[in-house]
Biopython code that builds the backbone (N, CA, C, O; Angstrom):
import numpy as np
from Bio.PDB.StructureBuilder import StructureBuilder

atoms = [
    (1, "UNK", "N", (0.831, -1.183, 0.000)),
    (1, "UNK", "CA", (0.000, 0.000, 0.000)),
    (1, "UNK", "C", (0.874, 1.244, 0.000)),
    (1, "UNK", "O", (1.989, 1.161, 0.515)),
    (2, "UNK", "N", (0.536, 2.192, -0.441)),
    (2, "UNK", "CA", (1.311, 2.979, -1.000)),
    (2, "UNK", "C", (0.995, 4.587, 0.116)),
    (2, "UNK", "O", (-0.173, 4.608, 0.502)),
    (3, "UNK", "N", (1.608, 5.469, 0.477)),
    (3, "UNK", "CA", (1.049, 6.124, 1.322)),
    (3, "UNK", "C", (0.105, 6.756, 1.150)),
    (3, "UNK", "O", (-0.460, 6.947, 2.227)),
    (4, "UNK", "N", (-0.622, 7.410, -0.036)),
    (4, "UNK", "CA", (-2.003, 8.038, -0.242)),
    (4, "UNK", "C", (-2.673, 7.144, 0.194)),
    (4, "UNK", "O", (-3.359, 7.630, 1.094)),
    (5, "UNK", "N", (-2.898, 6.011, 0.070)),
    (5, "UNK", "CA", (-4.173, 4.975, -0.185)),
    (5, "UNK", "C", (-4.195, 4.719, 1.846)),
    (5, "UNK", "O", (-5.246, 4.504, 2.449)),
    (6, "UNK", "N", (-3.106, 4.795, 2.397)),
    (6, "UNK", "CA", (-3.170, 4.495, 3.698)),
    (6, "UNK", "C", (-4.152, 6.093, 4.154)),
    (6, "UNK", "O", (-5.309, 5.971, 4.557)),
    (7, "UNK", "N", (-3.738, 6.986, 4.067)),
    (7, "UNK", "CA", (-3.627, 8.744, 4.466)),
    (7, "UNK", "C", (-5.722, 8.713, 3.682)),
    (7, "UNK", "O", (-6.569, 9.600, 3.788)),
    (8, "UNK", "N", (-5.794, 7.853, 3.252)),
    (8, "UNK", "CA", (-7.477, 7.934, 2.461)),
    (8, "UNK", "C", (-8.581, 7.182, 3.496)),
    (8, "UNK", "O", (-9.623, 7.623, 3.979)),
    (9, "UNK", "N", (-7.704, 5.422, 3.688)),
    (9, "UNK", "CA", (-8.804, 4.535, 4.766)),
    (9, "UNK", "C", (-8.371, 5.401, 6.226)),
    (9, "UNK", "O", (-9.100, 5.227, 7.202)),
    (10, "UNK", "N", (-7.189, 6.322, 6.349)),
    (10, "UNK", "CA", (-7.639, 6.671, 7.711)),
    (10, "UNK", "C", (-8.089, 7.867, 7.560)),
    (10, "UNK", "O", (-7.977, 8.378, 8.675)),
    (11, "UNK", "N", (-8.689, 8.889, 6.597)),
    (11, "UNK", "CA", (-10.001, 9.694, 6.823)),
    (11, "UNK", "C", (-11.050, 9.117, 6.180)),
    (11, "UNK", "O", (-12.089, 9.646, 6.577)),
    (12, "UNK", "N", (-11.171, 8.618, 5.700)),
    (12, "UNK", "CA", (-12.755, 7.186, 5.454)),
    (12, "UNK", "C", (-13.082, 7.315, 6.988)),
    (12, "UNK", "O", (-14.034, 7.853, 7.553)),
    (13, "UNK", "N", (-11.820, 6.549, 7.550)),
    (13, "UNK", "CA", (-12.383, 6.138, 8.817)),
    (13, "UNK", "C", (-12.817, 7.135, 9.738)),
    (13, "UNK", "O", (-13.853, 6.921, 10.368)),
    (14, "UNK", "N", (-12.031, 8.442, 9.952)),
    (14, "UNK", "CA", (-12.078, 9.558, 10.956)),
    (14, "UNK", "C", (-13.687, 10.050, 10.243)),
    (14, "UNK", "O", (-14.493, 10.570, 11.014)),
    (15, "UNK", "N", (-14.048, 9.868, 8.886)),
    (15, "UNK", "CA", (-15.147, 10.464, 8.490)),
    (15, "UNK", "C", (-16.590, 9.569, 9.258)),
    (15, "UNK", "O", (-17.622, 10.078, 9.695)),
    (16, "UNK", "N", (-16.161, 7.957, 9.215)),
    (16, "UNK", "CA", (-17.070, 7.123, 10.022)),
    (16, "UNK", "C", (-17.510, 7.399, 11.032)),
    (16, "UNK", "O", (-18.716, 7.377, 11.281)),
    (17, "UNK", "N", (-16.597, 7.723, 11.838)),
    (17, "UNK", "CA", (-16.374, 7.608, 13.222)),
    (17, "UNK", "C", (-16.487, 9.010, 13.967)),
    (17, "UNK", "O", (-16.869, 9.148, 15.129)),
    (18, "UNK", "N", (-16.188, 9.776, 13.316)),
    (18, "UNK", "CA", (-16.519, 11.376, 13.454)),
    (18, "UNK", "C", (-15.251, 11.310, 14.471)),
    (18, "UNK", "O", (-14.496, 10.473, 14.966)),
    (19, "UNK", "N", (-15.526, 12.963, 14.473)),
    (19, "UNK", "CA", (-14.409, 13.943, 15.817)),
    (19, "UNK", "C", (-14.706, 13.394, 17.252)),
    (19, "UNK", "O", (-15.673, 13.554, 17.997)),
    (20, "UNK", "N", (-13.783, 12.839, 17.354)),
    (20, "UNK", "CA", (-13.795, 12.619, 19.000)),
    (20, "UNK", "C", (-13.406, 14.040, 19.737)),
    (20, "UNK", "O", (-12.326, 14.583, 19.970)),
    (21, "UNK", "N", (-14.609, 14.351, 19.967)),
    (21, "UNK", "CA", (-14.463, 15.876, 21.398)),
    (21, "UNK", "C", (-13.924, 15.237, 22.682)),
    (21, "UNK", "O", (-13.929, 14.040, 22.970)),
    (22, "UNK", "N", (-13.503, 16.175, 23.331)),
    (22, "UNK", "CA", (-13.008, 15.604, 24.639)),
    (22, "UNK", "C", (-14.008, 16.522, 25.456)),
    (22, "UNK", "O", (-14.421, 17.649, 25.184)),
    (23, "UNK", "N", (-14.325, 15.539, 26.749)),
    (23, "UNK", "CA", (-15.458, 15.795, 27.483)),
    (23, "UNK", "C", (-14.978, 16.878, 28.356)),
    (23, "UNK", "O", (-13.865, 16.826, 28.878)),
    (24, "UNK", "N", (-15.920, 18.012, 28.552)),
    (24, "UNK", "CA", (-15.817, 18.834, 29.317)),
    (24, "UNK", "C", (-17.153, 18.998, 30.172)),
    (24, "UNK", "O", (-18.125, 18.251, 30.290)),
    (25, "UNK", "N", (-16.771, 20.589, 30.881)),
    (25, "UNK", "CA", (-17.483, 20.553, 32.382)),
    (25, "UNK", "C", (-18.928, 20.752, 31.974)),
    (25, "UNK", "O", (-19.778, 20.268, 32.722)),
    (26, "UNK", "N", (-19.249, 21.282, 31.086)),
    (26, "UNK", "CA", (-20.647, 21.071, 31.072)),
    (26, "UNK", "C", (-20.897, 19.392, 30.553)),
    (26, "UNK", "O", (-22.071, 19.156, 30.267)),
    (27, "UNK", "N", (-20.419, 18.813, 30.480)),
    (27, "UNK", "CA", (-20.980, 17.872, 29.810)),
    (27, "UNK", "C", (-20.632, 16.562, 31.014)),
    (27, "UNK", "O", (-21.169, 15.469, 30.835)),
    (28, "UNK", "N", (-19.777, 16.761, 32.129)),
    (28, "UNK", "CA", (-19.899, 16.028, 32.996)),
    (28, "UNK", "C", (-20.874, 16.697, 34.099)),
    (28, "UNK", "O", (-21.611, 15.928, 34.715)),
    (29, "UNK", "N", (-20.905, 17.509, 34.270)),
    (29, "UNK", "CA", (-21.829, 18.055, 35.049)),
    (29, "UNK", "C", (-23.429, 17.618, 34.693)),
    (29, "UNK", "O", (-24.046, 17.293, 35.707)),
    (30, "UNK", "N", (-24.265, 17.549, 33.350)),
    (30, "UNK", "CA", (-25.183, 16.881, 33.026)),
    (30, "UNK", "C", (-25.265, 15.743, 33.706)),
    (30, "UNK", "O", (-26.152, 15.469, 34.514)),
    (31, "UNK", "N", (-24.008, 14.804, 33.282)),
    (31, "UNK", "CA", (-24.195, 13.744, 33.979)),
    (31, "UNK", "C", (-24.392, 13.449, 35.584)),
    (31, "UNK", "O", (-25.178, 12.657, 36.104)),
    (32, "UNK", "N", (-23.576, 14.199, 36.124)),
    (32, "UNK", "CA", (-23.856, 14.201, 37.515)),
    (32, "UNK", "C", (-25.052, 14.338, 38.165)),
    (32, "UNK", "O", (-25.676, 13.674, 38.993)),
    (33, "UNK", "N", (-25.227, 15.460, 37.526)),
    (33, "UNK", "CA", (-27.290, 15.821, 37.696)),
    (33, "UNK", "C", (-27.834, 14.717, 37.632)),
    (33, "UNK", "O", (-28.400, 14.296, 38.641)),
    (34, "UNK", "N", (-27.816, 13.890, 36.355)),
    (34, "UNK", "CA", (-28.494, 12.774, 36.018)),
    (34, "UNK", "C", (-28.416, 11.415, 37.079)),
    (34, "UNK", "O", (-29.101, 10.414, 37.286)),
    (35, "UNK", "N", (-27.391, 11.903, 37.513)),
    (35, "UNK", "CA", (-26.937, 10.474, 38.688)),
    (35, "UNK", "C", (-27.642, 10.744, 39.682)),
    (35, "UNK", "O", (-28.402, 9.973, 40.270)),
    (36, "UNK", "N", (-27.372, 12.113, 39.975)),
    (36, "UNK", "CA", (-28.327, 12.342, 41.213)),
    (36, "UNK", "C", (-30.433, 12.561, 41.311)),
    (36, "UNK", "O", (-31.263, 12.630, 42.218)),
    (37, "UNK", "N", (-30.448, 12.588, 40.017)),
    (37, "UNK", "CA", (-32.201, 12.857, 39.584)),
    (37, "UNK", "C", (-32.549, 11.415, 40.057)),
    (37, "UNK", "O", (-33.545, 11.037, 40.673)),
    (38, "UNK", "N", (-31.491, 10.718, 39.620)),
    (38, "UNK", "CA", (-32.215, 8.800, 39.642)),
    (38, "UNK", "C", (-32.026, 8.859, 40.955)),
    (38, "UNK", "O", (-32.972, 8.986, 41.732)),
    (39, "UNK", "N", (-30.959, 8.786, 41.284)),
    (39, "UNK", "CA", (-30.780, 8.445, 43.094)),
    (39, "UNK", "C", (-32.327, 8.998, 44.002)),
    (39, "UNK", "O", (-33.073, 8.548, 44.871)),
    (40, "UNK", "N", (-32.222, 10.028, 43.297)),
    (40, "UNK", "CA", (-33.004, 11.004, 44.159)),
    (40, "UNK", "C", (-34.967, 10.077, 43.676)),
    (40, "UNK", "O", (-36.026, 9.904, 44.278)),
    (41, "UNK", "N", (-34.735, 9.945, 43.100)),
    (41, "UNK", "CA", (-36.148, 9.324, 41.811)),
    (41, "UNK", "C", (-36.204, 7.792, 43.308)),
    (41, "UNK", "O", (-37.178, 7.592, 44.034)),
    (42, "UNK", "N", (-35.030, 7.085, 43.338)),
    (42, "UNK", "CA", (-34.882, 5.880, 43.430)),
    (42, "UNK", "C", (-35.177, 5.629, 44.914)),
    (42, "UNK", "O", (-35.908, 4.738, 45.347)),
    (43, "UNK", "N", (-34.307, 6.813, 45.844)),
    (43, "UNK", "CA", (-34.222, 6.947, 47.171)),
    (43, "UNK", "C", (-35.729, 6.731, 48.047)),
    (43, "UNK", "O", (-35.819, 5.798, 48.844)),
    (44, "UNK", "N", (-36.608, 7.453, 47.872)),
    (44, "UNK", "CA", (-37.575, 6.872, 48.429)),
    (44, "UNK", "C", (-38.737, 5.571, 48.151)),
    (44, "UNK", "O", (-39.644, 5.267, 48.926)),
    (45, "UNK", "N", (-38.460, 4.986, 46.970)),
    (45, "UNK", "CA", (-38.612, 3.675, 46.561)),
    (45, "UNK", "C", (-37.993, 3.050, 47.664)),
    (45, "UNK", "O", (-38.534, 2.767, 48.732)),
    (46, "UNK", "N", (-36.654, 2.826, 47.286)),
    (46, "UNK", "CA", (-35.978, 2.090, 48.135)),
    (46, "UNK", "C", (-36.313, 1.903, 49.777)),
    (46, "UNK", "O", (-36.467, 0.818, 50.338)),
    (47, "UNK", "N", (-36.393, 3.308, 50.439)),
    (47, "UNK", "CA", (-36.401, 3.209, 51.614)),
    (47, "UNK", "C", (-37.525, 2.802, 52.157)),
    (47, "UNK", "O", (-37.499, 2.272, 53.268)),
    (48, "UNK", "N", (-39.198, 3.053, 51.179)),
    (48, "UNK", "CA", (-40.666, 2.377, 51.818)),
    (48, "UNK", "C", (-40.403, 0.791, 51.736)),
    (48, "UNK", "O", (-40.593, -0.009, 52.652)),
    (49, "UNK", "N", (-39.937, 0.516, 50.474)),
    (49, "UNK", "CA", (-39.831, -1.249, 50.577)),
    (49, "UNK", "C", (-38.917, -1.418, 51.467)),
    (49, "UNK", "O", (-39.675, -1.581, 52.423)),
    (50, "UNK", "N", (-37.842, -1.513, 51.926)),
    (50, "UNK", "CA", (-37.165, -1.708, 53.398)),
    (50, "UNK", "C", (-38.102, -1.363, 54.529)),
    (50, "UNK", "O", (-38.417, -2.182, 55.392)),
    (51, "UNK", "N", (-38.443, -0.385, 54.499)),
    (51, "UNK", "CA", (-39.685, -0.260, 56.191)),
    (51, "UNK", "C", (-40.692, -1.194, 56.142)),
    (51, "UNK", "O", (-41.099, -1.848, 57.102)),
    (52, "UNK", "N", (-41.231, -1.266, 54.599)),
    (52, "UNK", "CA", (-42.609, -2.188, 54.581)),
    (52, "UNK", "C", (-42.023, -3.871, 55.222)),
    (52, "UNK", "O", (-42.585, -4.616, 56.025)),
    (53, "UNK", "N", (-40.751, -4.038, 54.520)),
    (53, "UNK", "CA", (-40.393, -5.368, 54.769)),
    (53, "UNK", "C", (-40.025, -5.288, 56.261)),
    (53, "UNK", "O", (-40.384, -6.121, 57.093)),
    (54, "UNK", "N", (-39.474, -4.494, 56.447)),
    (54, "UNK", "CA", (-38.976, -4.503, 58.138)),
    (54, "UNK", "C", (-40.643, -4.541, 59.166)),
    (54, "UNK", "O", (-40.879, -5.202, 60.177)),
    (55, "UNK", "N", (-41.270, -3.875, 58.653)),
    (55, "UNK", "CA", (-42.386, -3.895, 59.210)),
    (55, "UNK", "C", (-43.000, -4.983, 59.454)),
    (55, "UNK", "O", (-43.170, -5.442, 60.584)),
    (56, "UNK", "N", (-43.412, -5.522, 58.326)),
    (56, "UNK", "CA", (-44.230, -6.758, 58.321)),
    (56, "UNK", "C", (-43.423, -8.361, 58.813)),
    (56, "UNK", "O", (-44.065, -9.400, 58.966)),
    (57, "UNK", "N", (-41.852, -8.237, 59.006)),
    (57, "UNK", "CA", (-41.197, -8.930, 59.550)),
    (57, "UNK", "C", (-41.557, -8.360, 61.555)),
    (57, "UNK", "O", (-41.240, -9.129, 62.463)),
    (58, "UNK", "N", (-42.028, -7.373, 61.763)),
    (58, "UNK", "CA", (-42.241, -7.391, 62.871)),
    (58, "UNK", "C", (-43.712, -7.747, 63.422)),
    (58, "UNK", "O", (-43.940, -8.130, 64.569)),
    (59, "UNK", "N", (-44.916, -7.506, 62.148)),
    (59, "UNK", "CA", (-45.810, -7.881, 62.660)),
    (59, "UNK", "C", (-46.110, -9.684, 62.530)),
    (59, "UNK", "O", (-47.002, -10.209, 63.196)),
    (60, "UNK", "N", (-45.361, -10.358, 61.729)),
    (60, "UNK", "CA", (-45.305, -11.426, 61.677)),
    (60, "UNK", "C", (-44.648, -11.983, 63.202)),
    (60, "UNK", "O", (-44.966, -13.116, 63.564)),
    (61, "UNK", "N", (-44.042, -11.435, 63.774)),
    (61, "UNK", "CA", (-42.984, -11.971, 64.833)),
    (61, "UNK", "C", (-44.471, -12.002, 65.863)),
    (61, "UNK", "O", (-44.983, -13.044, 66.273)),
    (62, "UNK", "N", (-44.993, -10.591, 66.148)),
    (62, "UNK", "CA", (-46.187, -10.113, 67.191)),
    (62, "UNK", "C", (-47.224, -11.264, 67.169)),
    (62, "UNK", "O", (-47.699, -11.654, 68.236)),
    (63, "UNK", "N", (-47.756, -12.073, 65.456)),
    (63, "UNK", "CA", (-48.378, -12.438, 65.184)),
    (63, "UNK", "C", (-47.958, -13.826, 66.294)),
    (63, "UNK", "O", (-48.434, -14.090, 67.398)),
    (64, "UNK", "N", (-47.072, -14.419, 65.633)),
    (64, "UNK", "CA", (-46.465, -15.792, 66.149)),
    (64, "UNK", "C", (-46.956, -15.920, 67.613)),
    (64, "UNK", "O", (-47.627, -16.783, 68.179)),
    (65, "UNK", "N", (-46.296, -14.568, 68.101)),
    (65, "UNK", "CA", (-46.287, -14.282, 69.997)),
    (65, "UNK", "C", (-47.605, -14.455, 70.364)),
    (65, "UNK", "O", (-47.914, -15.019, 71.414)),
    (66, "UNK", "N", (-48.817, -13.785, 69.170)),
    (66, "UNK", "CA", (-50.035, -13.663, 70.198)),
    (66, "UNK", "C", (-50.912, -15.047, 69.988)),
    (66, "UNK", "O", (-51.710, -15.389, 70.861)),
    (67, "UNK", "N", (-50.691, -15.971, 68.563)),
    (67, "UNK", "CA", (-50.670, -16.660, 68.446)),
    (67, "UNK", "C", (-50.078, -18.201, 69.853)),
    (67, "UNK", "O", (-50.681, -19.274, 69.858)),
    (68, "UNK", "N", (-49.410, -18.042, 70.407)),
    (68, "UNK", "CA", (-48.434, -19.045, 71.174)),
    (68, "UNK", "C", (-49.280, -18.487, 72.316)),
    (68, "UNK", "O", (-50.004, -19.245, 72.963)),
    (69, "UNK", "N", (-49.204, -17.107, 72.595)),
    (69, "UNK", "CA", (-50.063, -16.527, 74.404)),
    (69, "UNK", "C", (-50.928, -17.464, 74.338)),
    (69, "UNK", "O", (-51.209, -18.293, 75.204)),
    (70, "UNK", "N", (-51.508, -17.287, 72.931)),
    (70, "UNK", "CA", (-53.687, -18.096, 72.794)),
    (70, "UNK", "C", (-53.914, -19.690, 72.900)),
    (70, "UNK", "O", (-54.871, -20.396, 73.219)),
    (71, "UNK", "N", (-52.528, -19.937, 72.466)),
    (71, "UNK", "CA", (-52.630, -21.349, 72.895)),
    (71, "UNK", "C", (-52.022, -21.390, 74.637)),
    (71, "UNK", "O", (-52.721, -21.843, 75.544)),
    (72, "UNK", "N", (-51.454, -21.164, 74.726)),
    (72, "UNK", "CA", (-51.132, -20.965, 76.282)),
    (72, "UNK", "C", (-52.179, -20.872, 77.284)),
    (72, "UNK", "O", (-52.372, -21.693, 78.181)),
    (73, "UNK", "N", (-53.000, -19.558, 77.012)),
    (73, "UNK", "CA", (-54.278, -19.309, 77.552)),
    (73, "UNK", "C", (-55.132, -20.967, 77.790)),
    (73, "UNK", "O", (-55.288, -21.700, 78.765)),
    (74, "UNK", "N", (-55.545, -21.034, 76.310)),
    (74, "UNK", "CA", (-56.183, -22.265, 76.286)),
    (74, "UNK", "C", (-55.811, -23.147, 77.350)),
    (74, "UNK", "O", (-56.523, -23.301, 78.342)),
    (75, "UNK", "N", (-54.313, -23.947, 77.110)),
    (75, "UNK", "CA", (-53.842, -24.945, 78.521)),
    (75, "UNK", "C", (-54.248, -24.487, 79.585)),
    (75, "UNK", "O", (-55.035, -25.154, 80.257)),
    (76, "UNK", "N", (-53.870, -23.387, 79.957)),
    (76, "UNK", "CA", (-53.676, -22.991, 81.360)),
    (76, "UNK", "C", (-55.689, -22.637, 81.862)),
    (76, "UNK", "O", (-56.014, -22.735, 83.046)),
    (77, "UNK", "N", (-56.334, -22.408, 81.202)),
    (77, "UNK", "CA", (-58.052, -22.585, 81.349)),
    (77, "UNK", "C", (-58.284, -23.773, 81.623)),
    (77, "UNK", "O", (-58.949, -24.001, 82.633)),
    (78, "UNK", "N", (-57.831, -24.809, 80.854)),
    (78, "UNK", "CA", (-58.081, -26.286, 80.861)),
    (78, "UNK", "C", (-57.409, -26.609, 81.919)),
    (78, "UNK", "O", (-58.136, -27.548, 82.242)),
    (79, "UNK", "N", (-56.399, -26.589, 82.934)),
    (79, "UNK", "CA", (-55.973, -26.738, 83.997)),
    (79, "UNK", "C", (-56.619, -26.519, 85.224)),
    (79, "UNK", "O", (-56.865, -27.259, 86.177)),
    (80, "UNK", "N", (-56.924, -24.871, 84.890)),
    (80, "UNK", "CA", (-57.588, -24.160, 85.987)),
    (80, "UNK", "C", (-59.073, -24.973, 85.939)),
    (80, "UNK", "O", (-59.855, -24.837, 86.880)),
    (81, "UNK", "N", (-59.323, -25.611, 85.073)),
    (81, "UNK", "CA", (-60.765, -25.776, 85.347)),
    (81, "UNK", "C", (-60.443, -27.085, 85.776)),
    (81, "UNK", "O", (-60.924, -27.381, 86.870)),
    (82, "UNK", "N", (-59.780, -27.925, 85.231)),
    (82, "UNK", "CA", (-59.992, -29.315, 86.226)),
    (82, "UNK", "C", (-59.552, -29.394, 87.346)),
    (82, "UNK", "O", (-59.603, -30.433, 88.005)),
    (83, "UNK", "N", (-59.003, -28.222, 87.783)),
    (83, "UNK", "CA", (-58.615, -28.081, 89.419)),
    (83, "UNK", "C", (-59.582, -27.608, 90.369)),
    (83, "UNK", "O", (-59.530, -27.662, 91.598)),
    (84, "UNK", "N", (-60.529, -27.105, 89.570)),
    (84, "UNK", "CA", (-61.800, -26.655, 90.324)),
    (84, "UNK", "C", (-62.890, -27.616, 89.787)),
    (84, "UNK", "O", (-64.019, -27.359, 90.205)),
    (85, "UNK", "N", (-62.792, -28.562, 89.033)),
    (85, "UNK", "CA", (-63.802, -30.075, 89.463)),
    (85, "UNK", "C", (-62.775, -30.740, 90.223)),
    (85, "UNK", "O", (-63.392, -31.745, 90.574)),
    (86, "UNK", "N", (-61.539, -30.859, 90.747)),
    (86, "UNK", "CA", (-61.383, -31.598, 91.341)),
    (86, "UNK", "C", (-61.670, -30.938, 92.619)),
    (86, "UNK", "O", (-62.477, -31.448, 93.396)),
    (87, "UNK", "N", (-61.056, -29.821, 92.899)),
    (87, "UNK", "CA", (-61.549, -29.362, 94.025)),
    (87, "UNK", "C", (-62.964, -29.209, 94.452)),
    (87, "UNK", "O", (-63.076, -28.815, 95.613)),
    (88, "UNK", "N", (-64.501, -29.503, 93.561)),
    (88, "UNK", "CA", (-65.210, -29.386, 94.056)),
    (88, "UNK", "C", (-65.360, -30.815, 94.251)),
    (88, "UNK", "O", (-65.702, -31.106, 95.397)),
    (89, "UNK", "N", (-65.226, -31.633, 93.582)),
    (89, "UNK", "CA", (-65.123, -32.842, 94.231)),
    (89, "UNK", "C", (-64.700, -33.843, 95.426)),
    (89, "UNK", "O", (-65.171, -34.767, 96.089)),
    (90, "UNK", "N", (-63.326, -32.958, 95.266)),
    (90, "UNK", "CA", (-62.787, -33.048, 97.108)),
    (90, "UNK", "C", (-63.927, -32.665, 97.934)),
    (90, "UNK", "O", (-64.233, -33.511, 98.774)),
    (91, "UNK", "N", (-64.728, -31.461, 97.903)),
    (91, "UNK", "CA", (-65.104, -30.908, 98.925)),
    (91, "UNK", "C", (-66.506, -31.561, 99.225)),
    (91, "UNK", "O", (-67.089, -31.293, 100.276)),
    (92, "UNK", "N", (-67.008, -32.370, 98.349)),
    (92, "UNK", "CA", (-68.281, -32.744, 98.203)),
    (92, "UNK", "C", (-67.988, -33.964, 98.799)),
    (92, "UNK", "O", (-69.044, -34.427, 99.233)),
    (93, "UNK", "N", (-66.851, -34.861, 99.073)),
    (93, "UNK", "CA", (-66.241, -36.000, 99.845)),
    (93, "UNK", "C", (-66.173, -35.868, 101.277)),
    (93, "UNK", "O", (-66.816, -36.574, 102.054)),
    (94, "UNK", "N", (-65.140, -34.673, 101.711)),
    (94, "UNK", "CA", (-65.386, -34.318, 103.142)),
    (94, "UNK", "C", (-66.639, -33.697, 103.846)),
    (94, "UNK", "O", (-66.624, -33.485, 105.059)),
]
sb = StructureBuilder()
sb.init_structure("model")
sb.init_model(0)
sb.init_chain("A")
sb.init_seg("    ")
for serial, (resi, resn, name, xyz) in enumerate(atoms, 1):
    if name == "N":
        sb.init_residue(resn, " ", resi, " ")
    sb.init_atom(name, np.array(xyz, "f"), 0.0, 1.0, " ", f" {name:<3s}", serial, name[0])
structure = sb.get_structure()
């Protein structure tokens, strides 16, 4: 290849590919904005689904607890009451 024909495919190519600008402050600054619009967009998404989940991991826990009291209750009725047929039974002996 001869040097014109080289000095031709590399502005073919620079014509493809266009001017590479080099990035400046307005043009990172857009971006920054943009990082922060989403964050900002994203931030309170984020933080209701964490409370909701934290939440409902606590009312599930309450649930379990009042759940376990009610069976508890239950035994401890069923106790108390056959202690008072037995005790009226004792007393109906003496």
């Amino acid at each position: 290849m001869e040097y014109d024909e080289k000095d031709e495919i590399l502005s073919e190519i620079h014509t493809v590919l266009g001017d590479k600008e080099d990035l400046d402050l307005n043009f990172l600054m857009s971006v920054m904005m943009a990082v922060c619009l989403v964050l900002l967009l994203a931030f309170p998404k984020i933080f209701l689904q964490s409370s909701i989940y934290y939440k409902s991991r606590d009312i599930s826990a309450l649930e379990r607890e009042y759940k376990s009291l009610k069976e508890e209750h239950k035994i401890i009725t069923t106790e108390v009451e056959q202690k008072r047929f037995k005790n009226q039974i004792l007393d109906t002996l003496f």
